[in-house]
SEMIDO-195472 format. One record per residue (C-alpha): residue in three letters; x, y, z. Coordinates in steps of 0.001 Angstrom, whole numbers, padded with zeros to 6 digits, always signed. Layout:
BEGIN
ALAXYZ...
//
This chain:
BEGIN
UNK+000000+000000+000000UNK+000958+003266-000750UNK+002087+006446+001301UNK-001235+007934+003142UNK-000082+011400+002089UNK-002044+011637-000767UNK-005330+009390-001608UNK-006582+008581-005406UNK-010174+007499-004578UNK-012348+005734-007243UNK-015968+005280-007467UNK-016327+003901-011029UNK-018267+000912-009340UNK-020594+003093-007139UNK-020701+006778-008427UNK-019535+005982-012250UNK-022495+002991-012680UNK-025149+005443-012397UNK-024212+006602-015985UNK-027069+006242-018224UNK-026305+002912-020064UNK-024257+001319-017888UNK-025429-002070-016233UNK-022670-003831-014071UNK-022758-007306-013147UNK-021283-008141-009831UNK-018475-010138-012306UNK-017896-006864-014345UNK-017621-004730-010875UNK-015549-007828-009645UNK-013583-007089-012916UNK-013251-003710-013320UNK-011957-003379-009569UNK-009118-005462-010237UNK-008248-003055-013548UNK-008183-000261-010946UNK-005867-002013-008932UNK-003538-002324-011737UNK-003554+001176-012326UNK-002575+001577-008446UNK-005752+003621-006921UNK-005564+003746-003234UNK-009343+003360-002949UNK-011873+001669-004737UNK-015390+002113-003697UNK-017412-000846-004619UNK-020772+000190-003746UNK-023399+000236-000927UNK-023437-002650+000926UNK-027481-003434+002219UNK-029197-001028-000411UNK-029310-003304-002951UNK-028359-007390-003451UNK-025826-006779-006309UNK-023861-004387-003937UNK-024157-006809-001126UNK-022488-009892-003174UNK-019904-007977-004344UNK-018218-007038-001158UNK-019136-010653+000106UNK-017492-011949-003187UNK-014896-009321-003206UNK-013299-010675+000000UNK-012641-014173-001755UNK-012154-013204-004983UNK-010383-010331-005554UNK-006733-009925-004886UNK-005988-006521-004558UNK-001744-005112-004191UNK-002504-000972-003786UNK-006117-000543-003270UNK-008108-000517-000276UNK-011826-001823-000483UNK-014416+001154+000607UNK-017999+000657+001361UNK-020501+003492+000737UNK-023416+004647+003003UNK-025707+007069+004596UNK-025270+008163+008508UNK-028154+007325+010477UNK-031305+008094+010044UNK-032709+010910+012154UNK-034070+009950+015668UNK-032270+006134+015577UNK-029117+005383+016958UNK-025959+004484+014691UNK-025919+000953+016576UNK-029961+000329+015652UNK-029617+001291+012177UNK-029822-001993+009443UNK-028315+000343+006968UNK-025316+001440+009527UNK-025194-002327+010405UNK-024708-003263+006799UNK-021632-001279+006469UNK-020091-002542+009794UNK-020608-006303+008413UNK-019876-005684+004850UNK-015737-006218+005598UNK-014471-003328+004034UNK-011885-001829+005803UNK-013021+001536+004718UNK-016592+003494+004801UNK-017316+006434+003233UNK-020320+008311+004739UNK-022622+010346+002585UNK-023976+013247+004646UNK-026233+016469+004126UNK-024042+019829+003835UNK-026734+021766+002468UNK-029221+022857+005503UNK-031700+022857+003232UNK-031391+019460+002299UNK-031030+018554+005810UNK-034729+020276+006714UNK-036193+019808+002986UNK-035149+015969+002294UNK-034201+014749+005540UNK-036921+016795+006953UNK-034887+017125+010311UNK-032916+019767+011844UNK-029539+021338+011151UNK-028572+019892+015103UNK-029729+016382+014572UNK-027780+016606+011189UNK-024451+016953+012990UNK-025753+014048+015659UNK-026515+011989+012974UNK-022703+012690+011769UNK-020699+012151+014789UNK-023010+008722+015709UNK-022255+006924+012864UNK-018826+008351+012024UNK-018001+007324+016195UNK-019875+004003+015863UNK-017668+002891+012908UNK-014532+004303+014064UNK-015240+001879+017408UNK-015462-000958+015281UNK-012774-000802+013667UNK-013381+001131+010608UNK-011533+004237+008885UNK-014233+006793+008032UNK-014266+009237+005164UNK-017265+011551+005013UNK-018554+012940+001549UNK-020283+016170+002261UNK-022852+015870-000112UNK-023575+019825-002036UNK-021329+021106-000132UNK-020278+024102-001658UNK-023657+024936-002954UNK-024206+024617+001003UNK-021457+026694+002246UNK-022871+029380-000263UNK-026365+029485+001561UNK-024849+028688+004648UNK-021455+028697+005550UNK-021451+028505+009635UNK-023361+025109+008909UNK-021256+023774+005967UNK-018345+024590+008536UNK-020099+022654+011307UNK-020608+019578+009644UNK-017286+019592+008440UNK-015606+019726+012055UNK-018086+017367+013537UNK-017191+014615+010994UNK-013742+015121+012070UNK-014073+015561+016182UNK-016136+011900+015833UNK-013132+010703+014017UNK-013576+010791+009880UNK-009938+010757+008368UNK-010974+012862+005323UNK-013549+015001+005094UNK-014470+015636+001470UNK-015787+018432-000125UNK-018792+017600-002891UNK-019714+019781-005774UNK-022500+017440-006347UNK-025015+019549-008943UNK-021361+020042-011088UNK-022017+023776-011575UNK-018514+025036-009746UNK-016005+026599-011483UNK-011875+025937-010501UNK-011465+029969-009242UNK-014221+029297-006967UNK-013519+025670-005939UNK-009916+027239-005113UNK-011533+029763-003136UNK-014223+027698-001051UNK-011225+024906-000395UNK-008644+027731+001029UNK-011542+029176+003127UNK-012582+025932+004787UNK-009133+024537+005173UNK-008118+028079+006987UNK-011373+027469+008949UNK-011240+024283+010725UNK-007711+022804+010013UNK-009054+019279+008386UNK-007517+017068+005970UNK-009897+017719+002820UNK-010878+015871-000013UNK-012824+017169-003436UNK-015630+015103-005397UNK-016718+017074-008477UNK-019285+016339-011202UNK-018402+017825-014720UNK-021792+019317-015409UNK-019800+022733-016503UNK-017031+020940-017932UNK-014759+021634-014903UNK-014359+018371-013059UNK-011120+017907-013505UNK-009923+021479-013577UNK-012352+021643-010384UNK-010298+018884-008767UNK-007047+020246-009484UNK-007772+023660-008135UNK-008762+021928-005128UNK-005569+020099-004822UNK-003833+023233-005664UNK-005773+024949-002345UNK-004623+022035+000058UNK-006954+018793-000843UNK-005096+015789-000543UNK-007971+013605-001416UNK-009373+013131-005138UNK-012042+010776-006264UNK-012873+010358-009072UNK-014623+007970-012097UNK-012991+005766-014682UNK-012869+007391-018270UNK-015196+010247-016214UNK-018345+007996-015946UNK-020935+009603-013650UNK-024556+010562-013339UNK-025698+013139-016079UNK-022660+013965-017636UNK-020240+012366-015481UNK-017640+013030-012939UNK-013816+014154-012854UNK-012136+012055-015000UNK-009576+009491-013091UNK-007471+009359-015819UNK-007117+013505-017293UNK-007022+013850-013138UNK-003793+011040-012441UNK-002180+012368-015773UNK-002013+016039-014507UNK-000983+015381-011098UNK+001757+012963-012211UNK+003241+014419-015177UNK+002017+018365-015209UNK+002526+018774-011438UNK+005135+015851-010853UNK+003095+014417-007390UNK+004011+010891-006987UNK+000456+009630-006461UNK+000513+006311-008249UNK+002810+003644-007312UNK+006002+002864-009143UNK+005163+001163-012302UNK+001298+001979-012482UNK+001132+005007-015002UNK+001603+002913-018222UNK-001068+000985-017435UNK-003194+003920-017865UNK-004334+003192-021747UNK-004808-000675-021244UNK-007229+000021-018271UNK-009262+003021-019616UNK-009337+000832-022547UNK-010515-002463-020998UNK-013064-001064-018426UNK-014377+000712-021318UNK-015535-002333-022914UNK-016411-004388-019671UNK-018826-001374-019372UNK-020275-001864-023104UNK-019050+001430-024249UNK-016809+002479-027094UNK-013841+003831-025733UNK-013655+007444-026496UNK-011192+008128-029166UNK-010493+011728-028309UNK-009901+011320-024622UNK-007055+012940-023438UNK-003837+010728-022504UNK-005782+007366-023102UNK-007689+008045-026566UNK-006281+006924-029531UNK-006118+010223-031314UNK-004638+011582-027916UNK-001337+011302-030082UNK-002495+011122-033562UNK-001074+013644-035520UNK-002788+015027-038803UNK-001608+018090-040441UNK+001733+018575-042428UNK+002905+021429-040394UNK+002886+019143-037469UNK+004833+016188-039046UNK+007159+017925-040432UNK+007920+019594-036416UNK+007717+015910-035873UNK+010188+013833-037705UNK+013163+016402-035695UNK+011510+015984-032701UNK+008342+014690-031056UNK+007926+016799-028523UNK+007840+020319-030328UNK+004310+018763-030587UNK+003188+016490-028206UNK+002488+017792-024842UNK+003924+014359-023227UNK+005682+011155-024303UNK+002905+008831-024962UNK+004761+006059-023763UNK+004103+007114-019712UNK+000774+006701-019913UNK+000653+003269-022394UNK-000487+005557-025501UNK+001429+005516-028610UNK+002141+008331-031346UNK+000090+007473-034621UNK+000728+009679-037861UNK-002763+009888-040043UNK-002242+010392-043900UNK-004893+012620-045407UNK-005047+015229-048221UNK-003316+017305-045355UNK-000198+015485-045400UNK+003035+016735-046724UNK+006470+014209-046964UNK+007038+014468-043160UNK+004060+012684-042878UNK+004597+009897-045187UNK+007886+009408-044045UNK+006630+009028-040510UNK+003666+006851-041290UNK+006000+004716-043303UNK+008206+004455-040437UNK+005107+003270-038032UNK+003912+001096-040636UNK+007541-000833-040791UNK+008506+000350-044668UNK+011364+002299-044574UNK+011575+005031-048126UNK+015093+005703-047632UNK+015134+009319-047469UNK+013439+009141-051343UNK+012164+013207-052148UNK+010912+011903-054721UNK+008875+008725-054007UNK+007249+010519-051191UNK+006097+013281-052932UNK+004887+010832-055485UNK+002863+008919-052708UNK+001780+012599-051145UNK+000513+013447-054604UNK-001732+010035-054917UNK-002676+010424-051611UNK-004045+013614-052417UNK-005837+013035-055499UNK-007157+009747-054313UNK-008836+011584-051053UNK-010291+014362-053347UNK-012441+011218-055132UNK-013218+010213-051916UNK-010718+008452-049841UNK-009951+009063-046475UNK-007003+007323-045315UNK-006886+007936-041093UNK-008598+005139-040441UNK-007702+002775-043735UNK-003761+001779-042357UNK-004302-001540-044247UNK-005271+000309-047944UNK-002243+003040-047364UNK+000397+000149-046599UNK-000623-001816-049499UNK-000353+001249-051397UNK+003269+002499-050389UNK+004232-001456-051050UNK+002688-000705-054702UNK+005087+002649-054588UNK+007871+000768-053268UNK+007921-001435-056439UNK+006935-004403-054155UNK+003090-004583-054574UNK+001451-007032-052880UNK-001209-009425-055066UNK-002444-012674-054183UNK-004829-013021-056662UNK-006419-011238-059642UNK-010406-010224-060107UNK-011732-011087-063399UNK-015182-010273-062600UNK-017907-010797-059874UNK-021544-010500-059922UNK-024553-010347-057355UNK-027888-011473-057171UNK-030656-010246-054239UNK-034006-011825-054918UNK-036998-010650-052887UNK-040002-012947-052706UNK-042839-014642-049988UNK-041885-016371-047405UNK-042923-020101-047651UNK-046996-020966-046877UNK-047452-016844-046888UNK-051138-015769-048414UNK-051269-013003-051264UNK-052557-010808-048147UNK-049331-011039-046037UNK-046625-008444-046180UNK-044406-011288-045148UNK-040965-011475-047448UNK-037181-012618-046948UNK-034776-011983-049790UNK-031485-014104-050787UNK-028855-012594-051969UNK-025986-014543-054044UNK-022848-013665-055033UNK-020360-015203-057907UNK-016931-014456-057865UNK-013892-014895-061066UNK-010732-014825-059549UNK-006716-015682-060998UNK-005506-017351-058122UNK-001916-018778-058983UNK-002244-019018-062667UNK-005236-020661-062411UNK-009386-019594-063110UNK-011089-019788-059884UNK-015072-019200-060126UNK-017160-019693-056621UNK-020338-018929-055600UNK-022398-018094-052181UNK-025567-017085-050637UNK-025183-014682-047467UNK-027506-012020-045338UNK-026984-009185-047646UNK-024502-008052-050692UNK-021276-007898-048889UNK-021840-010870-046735UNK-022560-013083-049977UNK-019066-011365-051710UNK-016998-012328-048545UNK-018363-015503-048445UNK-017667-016181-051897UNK-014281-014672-052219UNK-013354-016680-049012UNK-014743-019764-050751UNK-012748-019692-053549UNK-009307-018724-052030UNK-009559-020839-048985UNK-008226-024083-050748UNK-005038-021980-051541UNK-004581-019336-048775UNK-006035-021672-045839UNK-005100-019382-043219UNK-008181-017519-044546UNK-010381-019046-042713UNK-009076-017343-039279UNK-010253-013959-040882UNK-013113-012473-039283UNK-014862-009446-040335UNK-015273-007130-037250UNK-016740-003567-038031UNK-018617-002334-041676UNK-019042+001198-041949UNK-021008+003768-044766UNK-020509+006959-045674UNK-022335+008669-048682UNK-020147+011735-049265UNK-021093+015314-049352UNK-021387+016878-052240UNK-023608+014079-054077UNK-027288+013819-053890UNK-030101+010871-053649UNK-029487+007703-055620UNK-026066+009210-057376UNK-024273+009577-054308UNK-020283+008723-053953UNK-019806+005936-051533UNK-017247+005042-049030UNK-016874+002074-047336UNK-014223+001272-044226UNK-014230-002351-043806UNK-012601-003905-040086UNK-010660-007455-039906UNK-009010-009576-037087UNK-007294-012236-037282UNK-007079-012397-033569UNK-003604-011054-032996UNK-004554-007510-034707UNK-007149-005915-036641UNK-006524-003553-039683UNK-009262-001262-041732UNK-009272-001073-045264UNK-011315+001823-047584UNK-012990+001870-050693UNK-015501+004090-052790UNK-017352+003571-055585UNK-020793+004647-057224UNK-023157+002063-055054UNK-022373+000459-051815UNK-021690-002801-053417UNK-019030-001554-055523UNK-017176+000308-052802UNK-017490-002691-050487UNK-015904-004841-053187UNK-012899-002948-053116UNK-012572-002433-049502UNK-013270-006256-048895UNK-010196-007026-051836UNK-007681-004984-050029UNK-008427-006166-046451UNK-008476-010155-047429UNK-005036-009635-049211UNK-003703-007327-046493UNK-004922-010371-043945UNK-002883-012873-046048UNK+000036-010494-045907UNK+000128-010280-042100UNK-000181-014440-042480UNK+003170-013980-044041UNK+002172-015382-047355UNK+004598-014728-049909UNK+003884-011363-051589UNK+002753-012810-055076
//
């Protein structure tokens, strides 16, 4: 476990599951809590113990199962309710018996929560503070108290907001931590509150912040900046509405902007691989544009910028990519100049020797292909295969004489002349030159490009046999601007895996079918290529 100096508190599994869309299974909190481990958190709150079932398994399951090095397990709970003692309470009872070694108490900062919800009074409010904080403390427990709209409460009423503050820490609370809870501080006067209340009573302070401005995480470093020494915070910035301060932007600053050692050794280049992973446990697509984790975090697009580049990274890039598990990516569009190519060559494992000349050749088709309708950021498979073809070593597998398809719509079988009741087939043929030889093969599949992969995977399998570990992972359509109705330009992007990596190829064309065609060409013989099939 880490120094106690400084605490990186998560709630992804309490605070970040009440994100619209997100469903956790006990496994996937079970899951993501060992992720957050790996990333070194000193807390993880897992949930409230006794409110609900799947809360209650996990920290029963979470004493068996999970194996944690850093973290420390933290329950989540209400103080008492008013007029019951701490020691009568099921709810108080539940996070006594739940076996974390840590409780964080969520209590009412805001008098006029305290006599509009609770419909008590502002004295019973600090009783019902110092009971439970006291009762847990005597069993054993370390307490941390969330004060819940706090500084919306210290706005309307400060001598209270100060109260509640110093009675969680006489009964014994370790951290006391400051909530923005409706999100709609901003850092100047998060700074300013912070100050104020650490002048005021002299307690260790923590800071919670939702992002409902867009501040969370410049919230929570103004707070550490004023004395907090506590931060909690969500996963990837999941949270109720529009989430909390984002663990990740948050760790990121404090390590590398403001050089606090707050992870253990080891832990920051996990960063990536865990925002990443819980990401999909969660059933969300990871957000490309995220800063330090996304994978444009360090994608670099116009020519200007490669060209600053290729001397040296930095001029450019606000932090090596590296220390956080992120990687520099170079994307080739009609922006690029011959820095760019250079350096996408270089990531891409081709090496042009220096040549002014064959870049700016590949720079110029680059170009003229993206005005028709290309777009190569995403398409690394179709730009390698085409600065092999510019290389003089092209890469062809086979040759396509022709192919053909067929979608017939009709009844579906027994259906009366009344019933709106159809399915439709659709088959596709495929010619191919596959080794000196005519290949023809045909196949029926759920739509046009299904039917074309299945054919052009039947009649190569016999040779290429690795073929068969292909899959086809993402399909995506664009009609481009500038065309109208039926006539439209189309671009396809077409996704492959063969398990160790996946690669996207592009095409266009006048219909859907056409553009898919070319797209599915270059990412089956790109696929064979990374088999390490001869090149042809």
């Amino acid at each position: 476990m880490r120094d106690d100096g400084f605490h990186v508190f998560d709630t992804t599994l309490r605070d970040g599951a009440q994100r619209e869309g997100i469903n956790l299974r006990v496994s996937d909190k079970l899951a993501i809590a060992q992720l957050l481990d790996d990333f070194g958190v000193g807390f993880i709150e897992g949930g409230w113990p006794g409110a609900n079932p799947k809360d209650t398994e996990f920290f029963q399951r979470a004493s068996r199962e999970l194996t944690l090095k850093h973290a420390r397990l933290t329950a989540f709970g209400a103080t008492r309710r008013a007029g019951v003692r701490a020691a009568d309470d099921p709810q108080v009872a539940a996070l006594r018996d739940s076996g974390a070694p840590v409780v964080t108490l969520v209590a009412k900062s805001d008098g006029r929560h305290v006599e509009r919800a609770l419909r008590t009074t502002l004295p019973e409010n600090l009783a019902m503070i110092a009971d439970t904080v006291s009762h847990l403390r005597e069993h054993g427990q370390r307490v941390f108290v969330d004060c819940e709209h706090f500084f919306d409460g210290y706005l309307h009423d400060p001598a209270h907001a100060l109260d509640v503050v110093r009675t969680a820490a006489e009964a014994g609370a370790d951290v006391v931590v400051l909530c923005d809870t409706n999100g709609g501080m901003l850092p100047a006067d998060v700074a300013r509150v912070v100050t104020q209340v650490r002048e005021a009573t002299g307690v260790r302070l923590g800071v919670h912040a939702q992002d409902d401005t867009g501040c969370a995480v410049a919230n929570t470093l103004a707070a550490v900046e004023a004395g907090a020494t506590h931060v909690q915070c969500t996963a990837n910035g999941y949270g109720e509405r529009v989430g909390n301060a984002n663990l990740f932007s948050v760790v990121g600053a404090l390590t590398l902007k403001q050089g606090r050692d707050v992870l253990p050794e080891g832990c920051l280049p996990e960063m990536t691989r865990v925002a990443t992973a819980i990401a999909e446990i969660v059933n969300l697509a990871p957000d490309t544009h995220q800063p330090y984790v996304g994978v444009s975090a360090f994608a670099h697009k116009a020519g200007l910028h490669a060209s600053a580049i290729k001397v040296d990274p930095d001029l450019y890039q606000h932090t090596d990519p590296a220390l956080v598990g992120n990687r520099m990516r170079m994307l080739v569009s009609d922006m690029a100049g011959r820095a760019s190519i250079e350096l996408k060559a270089q990531e891409l494992g081709l090496d042009l020797g220096g040549d002014r000349e064959l870049s700016g050749r590949v720079v110029d088709r680059v170009k003229g292909l993206e005005l028709s309708g290309y777009s190569f950021e995403a398409a690394d498979g179709s730009l390698e295969l085409l600065l092999r073809e510019e290389l003089g070593t092209p890469v062809r597998y086979f040759d396509t004489e022709s192919w053909r398809v067929i979608t017939e719509r009709r009844p579906t079988s027994g259906a009366s002349p009344l019933d709106d009741s159809y399915e439709s087939l659709t088959e596709a043929t495929v010619k191919l030159q596959v080794k000196g030889e005519r290949v023809i093969a045909t196949a029926e599949g759920n739509g046009p490009v299904n039917a074309l992969d299945r054919a052009l995977r039947s009649a190569l399998e016999g040779v290429y046999t690795a073929l068969a570990g292909l899959e086809l992972t993402d399909y995506k359509v664009r009609i481009l601007e500038g065309s109208s109705g039926t006539n439209a330009i189309t671009r396809i992007l077409i996704s492959f895996s063969d398990g160790a990596g996946e690669w996207t190829t592009v095409g266009v064309g006048p219909n859907v079918v056409d553009a898919s065609w070319v797209a599915l060409e270059q990412a089956v013989t790109y696929g064979l290529l990374r088999q390490g099939y001869p090149r042809g």
